[in-house]
Each structure stands twice: as structure tokens, then as C-alpha cells.
C-alpha positions in Angstrom: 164.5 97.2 -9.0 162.5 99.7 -8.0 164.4 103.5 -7.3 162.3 105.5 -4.8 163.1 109.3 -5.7 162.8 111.7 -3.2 162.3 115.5 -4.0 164.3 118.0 -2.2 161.2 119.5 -1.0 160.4 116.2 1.1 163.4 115.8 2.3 163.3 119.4 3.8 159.6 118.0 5.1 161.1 114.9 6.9 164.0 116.7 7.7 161.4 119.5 9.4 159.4 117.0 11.1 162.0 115.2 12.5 163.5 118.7 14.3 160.3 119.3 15.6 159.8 115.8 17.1 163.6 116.4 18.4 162.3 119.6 20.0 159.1 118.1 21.8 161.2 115.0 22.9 164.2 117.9 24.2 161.1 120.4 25.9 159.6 117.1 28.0 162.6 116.1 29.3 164.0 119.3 30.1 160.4 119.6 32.0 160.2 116.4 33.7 164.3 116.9 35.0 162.9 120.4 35.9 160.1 118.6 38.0 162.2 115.8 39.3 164.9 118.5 40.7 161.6 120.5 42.0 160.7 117.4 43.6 163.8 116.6 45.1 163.9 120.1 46.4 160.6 119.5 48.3 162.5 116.3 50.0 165.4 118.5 50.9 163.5 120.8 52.6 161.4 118.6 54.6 164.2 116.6 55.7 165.6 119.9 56.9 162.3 120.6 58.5 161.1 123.6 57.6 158.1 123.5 60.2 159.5 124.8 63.8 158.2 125.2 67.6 160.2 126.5 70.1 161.6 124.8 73.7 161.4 126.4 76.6 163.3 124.9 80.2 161.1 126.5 83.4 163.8 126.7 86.6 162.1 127.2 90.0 163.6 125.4 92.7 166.5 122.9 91.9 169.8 122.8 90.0 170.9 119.3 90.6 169.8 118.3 86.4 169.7 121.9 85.1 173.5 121.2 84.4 173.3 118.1 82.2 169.7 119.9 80.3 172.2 122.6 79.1 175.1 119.9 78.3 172.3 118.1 76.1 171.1 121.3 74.3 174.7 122.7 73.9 175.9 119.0 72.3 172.5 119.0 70.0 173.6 122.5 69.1 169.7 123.3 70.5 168.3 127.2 71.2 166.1 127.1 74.0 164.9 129.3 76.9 165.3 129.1 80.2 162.7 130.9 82.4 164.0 131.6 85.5 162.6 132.5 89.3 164.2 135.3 90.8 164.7 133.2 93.9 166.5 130.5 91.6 168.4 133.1 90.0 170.5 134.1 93.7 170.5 130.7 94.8 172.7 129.4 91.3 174.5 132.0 90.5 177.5 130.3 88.9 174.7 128.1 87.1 173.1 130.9 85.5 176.2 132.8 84.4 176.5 129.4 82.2 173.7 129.6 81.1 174.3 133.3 80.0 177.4 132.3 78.2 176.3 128.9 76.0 173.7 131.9 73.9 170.3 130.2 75.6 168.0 133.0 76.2 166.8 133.8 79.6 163.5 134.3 80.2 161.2 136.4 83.8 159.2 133.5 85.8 158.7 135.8 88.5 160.6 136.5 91.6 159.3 133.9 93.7 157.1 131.6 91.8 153.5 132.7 93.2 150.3 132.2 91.7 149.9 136.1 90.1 146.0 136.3 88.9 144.6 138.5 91.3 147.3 140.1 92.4 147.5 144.3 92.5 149.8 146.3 90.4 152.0 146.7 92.4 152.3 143.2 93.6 152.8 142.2 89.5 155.6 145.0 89.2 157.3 143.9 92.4 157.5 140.0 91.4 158.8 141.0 87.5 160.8 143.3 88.5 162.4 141.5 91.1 162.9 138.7 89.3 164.7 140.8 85.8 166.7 142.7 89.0 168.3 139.5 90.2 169.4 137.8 86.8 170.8 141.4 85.5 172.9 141.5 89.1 174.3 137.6 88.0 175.0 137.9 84.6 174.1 141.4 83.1 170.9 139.8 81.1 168.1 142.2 80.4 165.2 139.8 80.7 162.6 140.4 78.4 160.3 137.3 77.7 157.9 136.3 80.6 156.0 133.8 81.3 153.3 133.4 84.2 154.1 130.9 87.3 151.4 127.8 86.7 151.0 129.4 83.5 148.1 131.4 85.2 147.7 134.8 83.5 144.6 137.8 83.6 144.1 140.8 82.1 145.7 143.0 84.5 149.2 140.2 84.6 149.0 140.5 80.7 148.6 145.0 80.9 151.3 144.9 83.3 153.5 142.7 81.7 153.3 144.6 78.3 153.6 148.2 80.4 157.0 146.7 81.2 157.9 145.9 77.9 157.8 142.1 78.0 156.4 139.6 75.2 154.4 137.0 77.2 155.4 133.6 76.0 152.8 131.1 77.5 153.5 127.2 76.7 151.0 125.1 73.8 152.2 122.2 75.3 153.3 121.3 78.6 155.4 118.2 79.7 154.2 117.3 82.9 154.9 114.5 85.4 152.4 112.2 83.6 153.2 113.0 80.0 156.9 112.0 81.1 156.2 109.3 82.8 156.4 107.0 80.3 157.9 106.9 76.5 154.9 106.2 75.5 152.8 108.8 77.1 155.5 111.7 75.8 154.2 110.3 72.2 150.9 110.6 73.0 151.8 114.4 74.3 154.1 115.0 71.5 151.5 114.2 68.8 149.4 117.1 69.5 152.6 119.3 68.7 151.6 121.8 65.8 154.1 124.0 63.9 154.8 127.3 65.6 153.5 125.9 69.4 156.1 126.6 72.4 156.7 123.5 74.3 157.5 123.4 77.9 159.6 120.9 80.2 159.8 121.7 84.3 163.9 120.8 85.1 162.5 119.4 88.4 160.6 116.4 86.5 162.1 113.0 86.9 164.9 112.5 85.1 163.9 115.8 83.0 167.4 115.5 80.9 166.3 112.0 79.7 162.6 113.2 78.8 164.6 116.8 77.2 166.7 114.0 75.1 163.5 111.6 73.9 161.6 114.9 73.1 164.3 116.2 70.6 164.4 112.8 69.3 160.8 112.7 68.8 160.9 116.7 67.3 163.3 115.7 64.3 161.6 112.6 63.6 158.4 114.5 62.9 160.2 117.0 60.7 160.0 119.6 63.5 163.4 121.9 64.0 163.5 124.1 67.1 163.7 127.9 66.9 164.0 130.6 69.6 160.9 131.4 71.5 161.4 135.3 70.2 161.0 133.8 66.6 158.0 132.3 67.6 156.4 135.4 69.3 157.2 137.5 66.0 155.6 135.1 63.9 152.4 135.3 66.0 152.3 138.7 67.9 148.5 138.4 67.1 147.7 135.4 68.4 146.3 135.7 72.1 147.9 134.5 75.2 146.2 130.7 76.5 144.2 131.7 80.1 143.5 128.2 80.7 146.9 127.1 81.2 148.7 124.6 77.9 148.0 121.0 76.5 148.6 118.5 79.3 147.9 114.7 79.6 
């Protein structure tokens, strides 16, 4: 029988070898559980949604669904702002003292909901002013986001509207009557959604609460979560005002 003799010095060679190939086996699975948790991280944050627009409710004339479009963003736990008319603002007074209360911010439509390009200084003035007097007479709220009735604006809307302190907060997308006509065509609008846009809803659309509901649906599905409209403006304060009005179908 053959006796294999090993010197000491080998054995301290295998012995060295075999750390080393302990270490390299130790450093790539320490790297790969380092990438997997990296990994999963990304997955967390995407299904958190780290991409955000913001939702804003435009109130002229009506308040017979107003009521359930705030019950559906106070149950979703949603931020949004609600521009408001002046004229609106007297006519729903309890309705607006609500809204004050659930945290939504309040937002300057105007006074009376008139097409404002064109119009003198004065004439801007009277209509922002009015409109910021009447909802601080309700509910104490210093407005001090605007946006322009049709979404019209010009240079001398956008001058006077900063002279008075306000950010201008026009729409990227706009749900209209056609876009909300039909599941199908508030995809189509949706699509075009990009991250940081403001989106728009009219509460006098048809059955605006049900279109409110699908589009929050359609948001978190896409990874989108929905911010405050002043979060929005400071993350953009360089990005121009739209004079051709928002995205419509």
C-alpha cells in the first residue's frame, strides 16, 4: 500500500487555497444578495409609485355631484384642488366650508367664469380679486393658485396674476365631455399622462364622480400617485404656462 505524505508546507497551501475560494464564494453571494435586495428595492418603489401628477376638480356652476367627488377623494385618502368661481363660492357656502375642512386646497377660477384674454387690468384685478374675496368671507381661505376660465391665458392675465402673488396652475390634460364619454376614450386620454402633468376634471361632466373614480383607478395602475398641485408648481416653476389651452380628445 502506497502512504501518500503530505508536507506541512502543502497542507498550509491547500489549506490557503481553500480560504481563498471560501472568500470568493462568501464576496459573490454577499454581492448578488446585495443586488437581489437592490432589486427588490426598485420593485418597492415602483409599486409605491414614485412618479406623480397632480388632480385638480374645476367648480363653476353646479353642486349637485361636487359632494360625492369630495366623499371619493376623502375615502381614497386623495389631495386635490378645487378651483372655484367666485359666483360658485356665495351660491355653496356650506359646500365649500367642507371642502375647507377635509385639507383639499382651494384654488381662484375667477369671479364669474369669463373668458379673461383681452381683458384690461383692471378688469383681471376685479375678477381675481373678487373671486379670493368671496371664498376668504366663506371659509377664511387665502386663495393663492389660479387658474384661467377655458384655460385661456395672455401675457398681461399671466403679469397680473403674478403681481398678485398667485402661481398659475394651467391643466396638461383635460377631461372633457368626450374623453369621458366612454371607458375607453378616458384610456386613450389617460395614456398621454406624463409624470409631473396636472390633470383636470369639470364637476359638471356626466357622472364626473364615476369618471373621478375610473381615473384614480387608471392613475395607480400606471404607477402614478397624486400629489398637490403646489408640489407640482415647485418642481417646475420654470416651465411656461400652456396658451393654447391642455391635451383634449
Amino acid at each position: 500500500m502506497r502512504v501518500l505524505v503530505i508536507s506541512r508546507e502543502n497542507v498550509l497551501k491547500m489549506l490557503l487555497t481553500i480560504g481563498l475560494l471560501a472568500t470568493s464564494f462568501i464576496y459573490m453571494l454577499s454581492g448578488g444578495l446585495q443586488q437581489s435586495q437592490a432589486a427588490r428595492t426598485a420593485l418597492i418603489k415602483a409599486a409605491q409609485g414614485e412618479e406623480v401628477v397632480a388632480l385638480c376638480i374645476d367648480v363653476m356652476w353646479e353642486d349637485d355631484q361636487t359632494p360625492d367627488i369630495l366623499s371619493l377623494l376623502q375615502q381614497r385618502e386623495v389631495e386635490a384642488t378645487f378651483f372655484v368661481t367666485g359666483y360658485w363660492a356665495d351660491g355653496n357656502r356650506t359646500l365649500l366650508r367642507d371642502i375647507a375642512r377635509s385639507d383639499m386646497t382651494i384654488g381662484n377660477l375667477s369671479s364669474s367664469y369669463l373668458r379673461m384674454p383681452g381683458m384690461s387690468d383692471e378688469q383681471v384685478r376685479t375678477e381675481l380679486e373678487g373671486c379670493s374675496r368671496a371664498v376668504m368671507a366663506v371659509c377664511g381661505v387665502q386663495t393663492a393658485i389660479f387658474r384661467a376660465p377655458y384655460e385661456q391665458y395672455d401675457e398681461r392675465l399671466l403679469a397680473q396674476a403674478q403681481a398678485l402673488a398667485y402661481d398659475v396652475a394651467p391643466s396638461d390634460i383635460a377631461v372633457d365631455t368626450k374623453s369621458a364619454r366612454s371607458q375607453a376614450g378616458l384610456r386613450r386620454l389617460l395614456a398621454q399622462v406624463q409624470p409631473g402633468d396636472i390633470l383636470s376634471l369639470r364637476s359638471d361632466l356626466p357622472d364626473a364622480a364615476q369618471t373621478l373614480a375610473t381615473i384614480l383607478d387608471e392613475l395607480a395602475d400606471m404607477g402614478y400617485r397624486v400629489v398637490s398641485a403646489e408640489q407640482i408648481i415647485q418642481s417646475r416653476a420654470d416651465r411656461a404656462p400652456h396658451t393654447d389651452g391642455p391635451t383634449a380628445l
